[in-house]
NUMAR-423779 format. One line per 2 residues: number of its first residue (from 1); their letters; for each residue x, y, z of C-alpha. Coordinates in steps of 0.25 Angstrom, whole numbers, plus 5000, padded with zeros to 4 digits. Example, Ala and Ser with C-alpha at 12.3 -4.5 7.8 and 13.67 -1.06 7.14 Angstrom:
<rs>
1> AS> 5049/4982/5031 ~ 5055/4996/5029 $
</rs>
This chain:
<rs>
1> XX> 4791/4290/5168 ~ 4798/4288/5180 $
3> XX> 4793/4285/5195 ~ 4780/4282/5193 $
5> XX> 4773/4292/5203 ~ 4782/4287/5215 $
7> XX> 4773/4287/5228 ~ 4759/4289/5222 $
9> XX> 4754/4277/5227 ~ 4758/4278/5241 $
11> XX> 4752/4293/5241 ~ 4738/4289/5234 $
13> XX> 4740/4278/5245 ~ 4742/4288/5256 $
15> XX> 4730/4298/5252 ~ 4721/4286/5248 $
17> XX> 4721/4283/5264 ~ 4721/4297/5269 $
19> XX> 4708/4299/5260 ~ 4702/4285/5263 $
21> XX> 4705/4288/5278 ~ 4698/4300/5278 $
23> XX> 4685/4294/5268 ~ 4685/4283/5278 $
25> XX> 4683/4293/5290 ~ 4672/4301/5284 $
27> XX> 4665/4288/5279 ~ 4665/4281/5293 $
29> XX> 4660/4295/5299 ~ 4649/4295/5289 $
31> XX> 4646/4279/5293 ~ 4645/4283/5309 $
33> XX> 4637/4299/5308 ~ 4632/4297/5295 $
35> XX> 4638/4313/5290 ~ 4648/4320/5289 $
37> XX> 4641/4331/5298 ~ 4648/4336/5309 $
39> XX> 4662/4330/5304 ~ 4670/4341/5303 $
41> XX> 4664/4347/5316 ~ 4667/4333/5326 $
43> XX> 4681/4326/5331 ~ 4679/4316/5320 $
45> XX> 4688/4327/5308 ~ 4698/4327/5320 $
47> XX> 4699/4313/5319 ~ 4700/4313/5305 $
49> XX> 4712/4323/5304 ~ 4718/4314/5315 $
51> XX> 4717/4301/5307 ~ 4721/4307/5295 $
53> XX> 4735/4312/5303 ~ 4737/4298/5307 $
55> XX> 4736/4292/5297 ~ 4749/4302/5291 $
57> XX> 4753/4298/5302 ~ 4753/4283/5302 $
59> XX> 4756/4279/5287 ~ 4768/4288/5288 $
61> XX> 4774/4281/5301 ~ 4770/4266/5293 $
63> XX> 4775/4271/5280 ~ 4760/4265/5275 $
65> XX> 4763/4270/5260 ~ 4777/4268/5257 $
67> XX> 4778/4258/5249 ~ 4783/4254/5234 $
69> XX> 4779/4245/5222 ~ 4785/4233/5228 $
71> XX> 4778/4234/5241 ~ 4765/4240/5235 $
73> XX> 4755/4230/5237 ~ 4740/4228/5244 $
75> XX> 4746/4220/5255 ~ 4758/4230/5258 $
77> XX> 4746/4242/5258 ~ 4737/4236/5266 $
79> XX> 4748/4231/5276 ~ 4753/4247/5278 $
81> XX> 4739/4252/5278 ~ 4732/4243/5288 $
83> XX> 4745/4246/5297 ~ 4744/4261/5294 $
85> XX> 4729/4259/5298 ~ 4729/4252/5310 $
87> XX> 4739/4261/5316 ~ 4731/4272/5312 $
89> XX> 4718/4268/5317 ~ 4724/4264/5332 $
91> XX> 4729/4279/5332 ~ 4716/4283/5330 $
93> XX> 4708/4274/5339 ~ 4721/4280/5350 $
95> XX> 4717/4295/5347 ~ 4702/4292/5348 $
97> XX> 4702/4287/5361 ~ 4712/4299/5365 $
99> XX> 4704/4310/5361 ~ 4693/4315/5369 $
101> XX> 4684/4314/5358 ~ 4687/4298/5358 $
103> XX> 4673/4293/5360 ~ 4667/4303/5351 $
105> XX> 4673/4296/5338 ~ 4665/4284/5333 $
107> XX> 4671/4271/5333 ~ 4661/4267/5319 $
109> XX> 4666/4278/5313 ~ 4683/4274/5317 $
111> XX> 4680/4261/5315 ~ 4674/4263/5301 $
113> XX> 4684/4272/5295 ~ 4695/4262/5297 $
115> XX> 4687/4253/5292 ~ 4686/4260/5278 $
117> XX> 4700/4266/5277 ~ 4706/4251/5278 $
119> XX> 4696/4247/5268 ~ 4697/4258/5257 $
121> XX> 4711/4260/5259 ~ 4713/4244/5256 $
123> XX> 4705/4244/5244 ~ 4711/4257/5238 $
125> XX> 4726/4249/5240 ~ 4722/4237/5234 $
127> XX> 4716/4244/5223 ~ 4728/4253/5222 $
129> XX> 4737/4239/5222 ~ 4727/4233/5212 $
131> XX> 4728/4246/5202 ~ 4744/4248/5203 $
133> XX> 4743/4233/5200 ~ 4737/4233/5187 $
135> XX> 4743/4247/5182 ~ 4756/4243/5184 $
137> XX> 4753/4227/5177 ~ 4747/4235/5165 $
139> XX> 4760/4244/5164 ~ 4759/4257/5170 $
141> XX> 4766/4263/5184 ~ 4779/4254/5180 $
143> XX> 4794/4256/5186 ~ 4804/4253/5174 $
145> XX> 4818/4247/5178 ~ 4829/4239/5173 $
147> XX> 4840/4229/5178 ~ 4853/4231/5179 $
149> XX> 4858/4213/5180 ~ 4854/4202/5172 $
151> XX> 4856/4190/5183 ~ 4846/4186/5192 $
153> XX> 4843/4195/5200 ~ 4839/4204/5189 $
155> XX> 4830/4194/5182 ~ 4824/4194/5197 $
157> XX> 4822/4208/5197 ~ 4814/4209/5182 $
159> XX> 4807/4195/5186 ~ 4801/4201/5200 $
161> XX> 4795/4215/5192 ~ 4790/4207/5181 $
163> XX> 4782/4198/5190 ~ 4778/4210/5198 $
165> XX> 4771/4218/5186 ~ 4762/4227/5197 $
167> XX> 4776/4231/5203 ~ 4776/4239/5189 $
169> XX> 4790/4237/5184 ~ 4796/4238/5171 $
171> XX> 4807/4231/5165 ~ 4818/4237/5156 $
173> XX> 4828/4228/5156 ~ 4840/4222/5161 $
175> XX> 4855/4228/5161 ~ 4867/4222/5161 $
177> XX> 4878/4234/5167 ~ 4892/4231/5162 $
179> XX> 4900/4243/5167 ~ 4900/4249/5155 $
181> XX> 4895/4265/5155 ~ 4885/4261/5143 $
183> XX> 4879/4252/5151 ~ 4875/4260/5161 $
185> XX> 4871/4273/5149 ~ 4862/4265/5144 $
187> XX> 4855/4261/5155 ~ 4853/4275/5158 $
189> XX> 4849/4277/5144 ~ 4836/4268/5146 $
191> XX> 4832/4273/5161 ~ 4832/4287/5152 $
193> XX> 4823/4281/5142 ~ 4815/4271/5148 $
195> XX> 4815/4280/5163 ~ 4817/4268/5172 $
197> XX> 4815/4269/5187 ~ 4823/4259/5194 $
199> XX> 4835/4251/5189 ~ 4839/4236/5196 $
201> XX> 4853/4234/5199 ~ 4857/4219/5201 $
203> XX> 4868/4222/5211 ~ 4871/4205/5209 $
205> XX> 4874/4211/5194 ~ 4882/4224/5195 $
207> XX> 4893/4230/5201 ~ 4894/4241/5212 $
209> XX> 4897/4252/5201 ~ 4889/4248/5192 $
211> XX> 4878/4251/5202 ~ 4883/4263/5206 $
213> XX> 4882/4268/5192 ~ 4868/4264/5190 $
215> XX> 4863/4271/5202 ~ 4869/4286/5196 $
217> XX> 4863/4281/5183 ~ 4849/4280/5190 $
219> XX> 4852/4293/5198 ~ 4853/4301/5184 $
221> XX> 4841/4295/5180 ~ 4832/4294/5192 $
223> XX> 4831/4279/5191 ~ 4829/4271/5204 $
225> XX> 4840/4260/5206 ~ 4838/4246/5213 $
227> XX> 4849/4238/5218 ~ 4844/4223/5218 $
229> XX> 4856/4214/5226 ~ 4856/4202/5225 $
231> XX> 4849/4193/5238 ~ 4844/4181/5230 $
233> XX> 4847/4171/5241 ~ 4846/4180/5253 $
235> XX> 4833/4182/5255 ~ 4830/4169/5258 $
237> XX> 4838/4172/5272 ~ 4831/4185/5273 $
239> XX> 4839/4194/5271 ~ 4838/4209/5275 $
241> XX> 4847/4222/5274 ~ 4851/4231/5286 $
243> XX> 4857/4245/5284 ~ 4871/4247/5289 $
245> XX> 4871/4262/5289 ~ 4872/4263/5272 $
247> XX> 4874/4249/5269 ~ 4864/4239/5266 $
249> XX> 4868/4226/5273 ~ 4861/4213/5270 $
251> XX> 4858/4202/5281 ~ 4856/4186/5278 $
253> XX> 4849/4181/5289 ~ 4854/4167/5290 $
255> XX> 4842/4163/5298 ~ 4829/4166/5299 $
257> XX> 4823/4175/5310 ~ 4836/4179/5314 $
259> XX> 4831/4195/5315 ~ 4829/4199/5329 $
261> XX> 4814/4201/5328 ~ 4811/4190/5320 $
263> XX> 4818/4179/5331 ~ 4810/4190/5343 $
265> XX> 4797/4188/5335 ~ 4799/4172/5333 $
267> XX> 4803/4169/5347 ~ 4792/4178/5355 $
269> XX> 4782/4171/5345 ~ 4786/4157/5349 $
271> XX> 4786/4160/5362 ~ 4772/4168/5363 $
273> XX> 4766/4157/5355 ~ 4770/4145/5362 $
275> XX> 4767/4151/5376 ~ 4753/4153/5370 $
277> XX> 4753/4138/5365 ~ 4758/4133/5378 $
279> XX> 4748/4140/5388 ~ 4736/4139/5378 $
281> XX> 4739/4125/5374 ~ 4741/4119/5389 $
283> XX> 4729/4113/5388 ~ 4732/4106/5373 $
285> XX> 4746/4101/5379 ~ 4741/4094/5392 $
287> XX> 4731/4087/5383 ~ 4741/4081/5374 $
289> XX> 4748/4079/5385 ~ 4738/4070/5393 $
291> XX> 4735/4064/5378 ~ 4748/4058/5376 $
293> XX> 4750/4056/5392 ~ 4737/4046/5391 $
295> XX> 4740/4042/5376 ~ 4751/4035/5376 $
297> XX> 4765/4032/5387 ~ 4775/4041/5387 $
299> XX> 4780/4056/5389 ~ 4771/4067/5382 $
301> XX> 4780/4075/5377 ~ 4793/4071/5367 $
303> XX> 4805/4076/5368 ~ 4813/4076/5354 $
305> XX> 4828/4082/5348 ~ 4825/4091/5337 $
307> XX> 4834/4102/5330 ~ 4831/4116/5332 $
309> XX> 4837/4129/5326 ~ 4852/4128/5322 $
311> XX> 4851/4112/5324 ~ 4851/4112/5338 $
313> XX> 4843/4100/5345 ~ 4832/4102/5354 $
315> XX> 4822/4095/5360 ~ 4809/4095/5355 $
317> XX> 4794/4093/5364 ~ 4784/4086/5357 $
319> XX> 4771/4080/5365 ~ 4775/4064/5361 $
321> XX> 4767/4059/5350 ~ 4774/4046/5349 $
323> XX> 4776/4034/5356 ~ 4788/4032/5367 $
325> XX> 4795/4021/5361 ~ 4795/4029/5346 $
327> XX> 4809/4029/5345 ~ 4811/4014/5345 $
329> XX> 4802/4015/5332 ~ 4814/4020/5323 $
331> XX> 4806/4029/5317 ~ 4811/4044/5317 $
333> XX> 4802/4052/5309 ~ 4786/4054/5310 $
335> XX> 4778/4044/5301 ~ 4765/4051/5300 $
337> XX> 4752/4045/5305 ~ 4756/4030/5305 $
339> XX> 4770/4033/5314 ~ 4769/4021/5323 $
341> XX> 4775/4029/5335 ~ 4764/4041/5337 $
343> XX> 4754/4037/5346 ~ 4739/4040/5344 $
345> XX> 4739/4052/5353 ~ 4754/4056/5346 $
347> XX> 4746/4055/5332 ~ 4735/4066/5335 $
349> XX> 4745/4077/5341 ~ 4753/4075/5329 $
351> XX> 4744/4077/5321 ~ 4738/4091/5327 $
353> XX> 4752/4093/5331 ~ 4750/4094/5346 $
355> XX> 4764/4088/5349 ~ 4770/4099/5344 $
357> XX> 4766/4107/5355 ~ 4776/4106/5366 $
359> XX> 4787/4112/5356 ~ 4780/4125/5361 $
361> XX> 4791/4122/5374 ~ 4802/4122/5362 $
363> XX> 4798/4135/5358 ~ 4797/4141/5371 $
365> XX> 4811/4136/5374 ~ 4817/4141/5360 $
367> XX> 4819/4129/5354 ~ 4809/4131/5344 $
369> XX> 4800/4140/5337 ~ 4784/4140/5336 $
371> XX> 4788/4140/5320 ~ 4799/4136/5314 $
373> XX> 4804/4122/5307 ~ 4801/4108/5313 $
375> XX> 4814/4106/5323 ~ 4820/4090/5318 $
377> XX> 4827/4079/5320 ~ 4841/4079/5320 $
379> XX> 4840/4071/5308 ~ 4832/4078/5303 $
381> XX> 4840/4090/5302 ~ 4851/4081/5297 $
383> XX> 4842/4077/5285 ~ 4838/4091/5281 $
385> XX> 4853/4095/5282 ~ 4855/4085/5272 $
387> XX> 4844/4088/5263 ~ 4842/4103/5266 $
389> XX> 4855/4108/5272 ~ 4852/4124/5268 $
391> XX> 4838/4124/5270 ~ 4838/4117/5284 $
393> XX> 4849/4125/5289 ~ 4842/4138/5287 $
395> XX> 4829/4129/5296 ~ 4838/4127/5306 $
397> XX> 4840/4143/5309 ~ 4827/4142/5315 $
399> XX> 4821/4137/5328 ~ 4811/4126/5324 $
401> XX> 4797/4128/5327 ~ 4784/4119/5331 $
403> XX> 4777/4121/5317 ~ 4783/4126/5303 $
405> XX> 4778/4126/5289 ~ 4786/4113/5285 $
407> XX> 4778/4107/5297 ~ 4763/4112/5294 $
409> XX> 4768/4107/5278 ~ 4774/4096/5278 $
411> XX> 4773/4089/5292 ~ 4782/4081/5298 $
413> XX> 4794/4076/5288 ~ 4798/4062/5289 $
415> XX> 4807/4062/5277 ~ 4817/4071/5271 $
417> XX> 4810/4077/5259 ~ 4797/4080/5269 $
419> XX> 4810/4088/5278 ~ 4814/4094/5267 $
421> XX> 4800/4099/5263 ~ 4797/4105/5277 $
423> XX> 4810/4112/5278 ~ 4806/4120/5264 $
425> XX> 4795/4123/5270 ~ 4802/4126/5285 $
427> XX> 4810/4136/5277 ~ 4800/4145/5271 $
429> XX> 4796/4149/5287 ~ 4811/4153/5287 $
431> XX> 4809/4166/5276 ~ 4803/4174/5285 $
433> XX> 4797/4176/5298 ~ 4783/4181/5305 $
435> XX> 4775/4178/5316 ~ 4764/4178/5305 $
437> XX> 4771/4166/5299 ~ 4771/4159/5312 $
439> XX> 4757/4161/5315 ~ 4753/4157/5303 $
441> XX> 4762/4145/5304 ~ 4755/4140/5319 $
443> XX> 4742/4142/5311 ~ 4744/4132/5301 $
445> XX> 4750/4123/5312 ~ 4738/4124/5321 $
447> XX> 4731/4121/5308 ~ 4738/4108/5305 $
449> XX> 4735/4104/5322 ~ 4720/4107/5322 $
451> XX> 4718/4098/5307 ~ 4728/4088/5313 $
453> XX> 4736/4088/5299 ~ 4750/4086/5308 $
455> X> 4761/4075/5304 $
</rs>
């Protein structure tokens, strides 16, 4: 049988709240006045009919139960419900404090019925995820499809359902359409017999016609037909689709964060972030500062040539860990603890990375990011050219920042391999973009400061 009930779930989802609101309300009046007396005759059963309209109201303008089988799952739910909620519940709190009966409406009781709808409403999602779960891995609720390609992409397609049993798809089969009018009958004869609902086109494997025939077939039969294209390879570069009135246009970003909220976003980020560090760590920086000053002859900050984004030299600001004559050691690269040209005061802020600091004045001035890959030495570059050429290109689209993953995992690279293995990990900050990420990112680097685990 066909279809499978289509939207059951998201309307028991929808009634499950709207009785759960309503269950949590009466409970949390019986919590604070101990009966229902008197409900029916007080503001409270206006405040009911008002929550319950906007709550209509609110999943309706958030869209909180539409969904499908791919994007059914606990953390999806709970993600639109809590956003539903917490809309719903500053509404509320506005319309209470407008009304003229404001302070007649207990806060306990407010308080408590939120309290209960977010927690019953939870358990009855995830035990709605848990039981679609197992009903469909024991072989019920199924959608049957075929394949129409035998490449890759089609093995990709049967591979991703089969390791995704509580998705609930069936497989049929694969077809191999040759143009021929039998072809194409006797896949029509088997949606008849076996009453498939969806049907994969390969479009890597097919030609425009062909298509175009399959889509009347699945018309006669009321069979829903999925076009795959082929993206293998482009979605490492993020791709995305615009709509140009009718036509679906496909964009390669050719570097990362190239949208114009993503680069927004960044920028007012770094700048936020290292204002903040610069005011509240005044008093950090004029102790390193008078560290170094009394520590060891010589300027405290270090000034050095490194290459940003597109390759472009700049110069870096460092507090100076090192000795004043370092360069006449011949030595380009860092050595570790036993370096000969760190002084002793160079030593402790390289561990807890304090001489990073002053490369907040980089960010200000747009030379660098908060977070971002580790800017190098020319050479450097010219190594990973050589080694990497594709990979490093694609870290050079990007302004280089004062801490990255490759740094917090691998340290400072004094040899190829070690560059090599940083920028693997340099490049897995390049698939996407949040502030999340960053934060989290800071976080582990403030981490590796307070335990001194720096190189």
């Amino acid at each position: 049988m066909k279809n499978h009930y289509p939207g059951l779930l998201p309307k028991a989802h929808l009634w499950t709240d709207v009785i759960v609101l309503n269950l949590s309300f009466f409970t949390a009046y019986i919590f604070r006045f101990d009966s229902f007396s008197g409900l029916l005759e007080n503001q409270y059963i206006n405040l009911l009919l008002v929550a319950n309209l906007v709550w209509i109201f609110t999943i309706h303008m958030f869209k909180t139960y539409f969904f499908t089988r791919l994007s059914y799952h606990f953390n999806n739910q709970l993600g639109q419900f809590l956003k539903a909620v917490t809309v719903h519940c500053a509404v509320m709190m506005g319309y209470i404090y407008l009304s003229k009966q404001g302070e007649e409406y207990s806060r306990y009781q407010f308080l408590m019925t939120y309290m209960l709808f977010v927690v019953m409403s939870t358990v009855s999602r995830a035990a709605a995820v848990f039981f679609l779960k197992v009903y469909r891995q024991a072989g019920y609720n199924y959608n049957r499809y075929v394949i129409i390609g035998k490449g890759d992409l089609a093995s990709l397609i049967r591979e991703f359902y089969s390791n995704r049993k509580e998705l609930g798809y069936r497989f049929y089969g694969m077809f191999e359409i040759d143009g021929q009018v039998n072809t194409v009958s006797a896949l029509e004869t088997m949606v008849k017999e076996k009453k498939l609902d969806y049907i994969y086109c390969c479009l890597s494997d097919m030609e425009d016609s062909q298509v175009q025939e399959i889509i009347k077939m699945g018309e006669r039969q009321r069979t829903q037909i999925r076009l795959v294209p082929d993206f293998r390879g482009f979605l490492t570069n993020m791709a995305t689709i615009e709509y140009h009135d009718m036509y679906p246009i496909i964009q390669i970003n050719t570097k990362p964060f190239s949208s114009f909220n993503e680069q927004t976003v960044k920028r007012t980020f770094d700048l936020v972030f290292s204002v903040i560090v610069m005011i509240l760590g005044a008093p950090v920086f004029f102790a390193v500062w008078a560290a170094i000053k009394i520590s060891s002859p010589g300027p405290v900050f270090f000034k050095q040539r490194r290459c940003g984004r597109w390759g472009e030299t700049f110069e870096i600001y460092k507090f100076r860990s090192m000795r004043v004559d370092a360069d006449k050691m011949g030595l380009q690269h860092s050595q570790g603890d036993n370096d000969p040209r760190i002084t002793p005061i160079g030593r402790i802020l390289r561990k807890s990375r304090l001489d990073e600091l002053p490369q907040f004045i980089n960010v200000i001035k747009g030379e660098m990011s908060v977070v971002g890959p580790r800017p190098l030495y020319k050479y450097d570059v010219d190594m990973l050219m050589e080694a990497a050429p594709h990979d490093f290109q694609r870290l050079l689209t990007v302004k280089p920042g004062i801490t990255s993953i490759g740094q917090i995992t691998v340290g400072y690279a004094d040899t190829v391999a070690k560059n090599v293995e940083r920028l693997k990990y340099d490049l897995m900050y390049l698939k996407s973009y949040s502030v999340f990420d960053d934060v989290l990112l800071i976080f582990r680097t403030v981490q590796v400061m307070v335990l001194g685990r720096g190189q």
